[in-house]
N, C-alpha and C positions, 0 to 999 in steps of 0.2 A: 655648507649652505648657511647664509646668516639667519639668525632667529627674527622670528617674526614676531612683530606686535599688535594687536587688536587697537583699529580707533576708529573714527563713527566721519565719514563720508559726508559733507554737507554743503548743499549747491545755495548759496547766497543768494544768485541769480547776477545777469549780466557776465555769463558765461565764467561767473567766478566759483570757483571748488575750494573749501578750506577742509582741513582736519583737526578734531577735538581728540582724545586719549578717551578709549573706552570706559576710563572711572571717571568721566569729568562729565558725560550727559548723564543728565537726571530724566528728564522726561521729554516725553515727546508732546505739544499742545499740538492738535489735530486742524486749527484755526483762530486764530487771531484777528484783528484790525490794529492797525499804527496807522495814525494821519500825519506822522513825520518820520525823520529820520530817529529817533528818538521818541520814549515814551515809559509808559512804564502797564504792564496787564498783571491780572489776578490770577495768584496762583499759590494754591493752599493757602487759602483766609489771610493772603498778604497782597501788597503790589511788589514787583521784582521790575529794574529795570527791562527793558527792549531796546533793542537795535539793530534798525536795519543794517549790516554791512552793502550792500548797493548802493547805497547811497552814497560811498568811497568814493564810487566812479559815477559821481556827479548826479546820482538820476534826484529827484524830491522827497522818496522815501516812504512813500505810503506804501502801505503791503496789507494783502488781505491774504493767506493763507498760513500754511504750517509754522512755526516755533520750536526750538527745542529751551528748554530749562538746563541751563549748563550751572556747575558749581567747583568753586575755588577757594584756597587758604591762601591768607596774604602771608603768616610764616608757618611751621609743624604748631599743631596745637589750637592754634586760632580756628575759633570757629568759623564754620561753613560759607561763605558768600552766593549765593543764586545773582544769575542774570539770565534773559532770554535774545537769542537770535534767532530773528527773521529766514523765513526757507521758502526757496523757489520749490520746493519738493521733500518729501520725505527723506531722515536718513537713511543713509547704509552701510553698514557694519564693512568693513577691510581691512583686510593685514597688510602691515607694512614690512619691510623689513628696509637694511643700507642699500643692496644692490639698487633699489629706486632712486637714491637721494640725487639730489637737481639743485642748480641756484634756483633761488627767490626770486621771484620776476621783479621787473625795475620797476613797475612801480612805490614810492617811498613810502606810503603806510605799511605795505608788508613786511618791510625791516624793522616798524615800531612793534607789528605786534605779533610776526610768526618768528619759533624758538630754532627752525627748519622746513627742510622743503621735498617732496618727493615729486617723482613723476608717474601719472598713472592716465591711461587711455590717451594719450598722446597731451597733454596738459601738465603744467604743475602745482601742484597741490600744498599751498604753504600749510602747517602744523602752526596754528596757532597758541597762543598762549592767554588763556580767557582770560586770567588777572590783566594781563593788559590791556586787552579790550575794552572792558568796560572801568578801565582807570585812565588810558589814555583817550578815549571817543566821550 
C-alpha cells in the first residue's frame, strides 16, 4: 500500500478544489471581505496578501467568507512568507497517497501554479504550490 500524506482540502469555489500540504496552513480566518480579486486583510498586527482564486475562472472576485493564512520559504532558511486564500467553505484535513494521482485539468493556470494532481470524489484536485500563487497572481 502506498504511504499516505496529510494536506488541507480547500474548495475555492466555482466548483474548484485545490490542495495545500499539511505544514503550509497556518490559520484558518473564520470571515473575511475582498472587493476584488485581490487585496490584502489583517492578520496578527499586519496586512498579508488575499486572493481570491475564483476569480481564475472569470467571476469579479469579491468574497465574503472564510480564508486560510497559508506560509512559504522562497529557499531553506529564508524566512516565513504568509498569504491568505479566499474559501467557498471551511478546510478539510485528507490523506493522499500515489494511487490517487490524475492529470491536471487543462485549464492553463493550473500548470503555473499546481506541483501535481490527485483525484478525489470524482474531481481533480490540483496540489498546489503557494510560492507560486501569490508570485505569479
Amino acid at each position: 500500500m502506498a504511504e499516505s500524506v496529510r494536506a488541507w482540502l480547500l474548495d475555492v469555489g466555482l466548483d474548484h478544489r485545490i490542495a495545500i500540504g499539511a505544514h503550509e496552513l497556518v490559520e484558518v480566518l473564520p470571515e473575511i471581505v475582498l472587493d476584488s480579486a485581490r487585496g490584502t486583510v489583517p492578520w496578527r498586527d499586519r496586512e498579508v496578501a488575499v486572493i481570491n482564486l475564483a476569480s481564475l475562472a472569470g467571476t469579479e472576485g469579491k468574497h465574503q467568507g472564510p480564508a486560510v493564512v497559508a506560509a512559504w520559504q522562497t529557499e531553506p532558511g529564508a524566512p516565513l512568507r504568509h498569504g491568505a486564500l479566499c474559501l467557498l467553505r471551511l478546510p478539510s484535513p485528507i490523506q493522499v497517497d500515489d494511487s490517487m494521482a490524475c492529470d491536471l485539468p487543462d485549464a492553463p493556470h493550473w500548470h503555473d501554479l499546481a506541483i501535481s494532481c490527485f483525484r478525489f470524489e470524482n474531481g481533480p484536485v490540483p496540489i498546489v504550490d503557494i510560492s507560486r500563487v501569490f508570485e505569479k497572481l
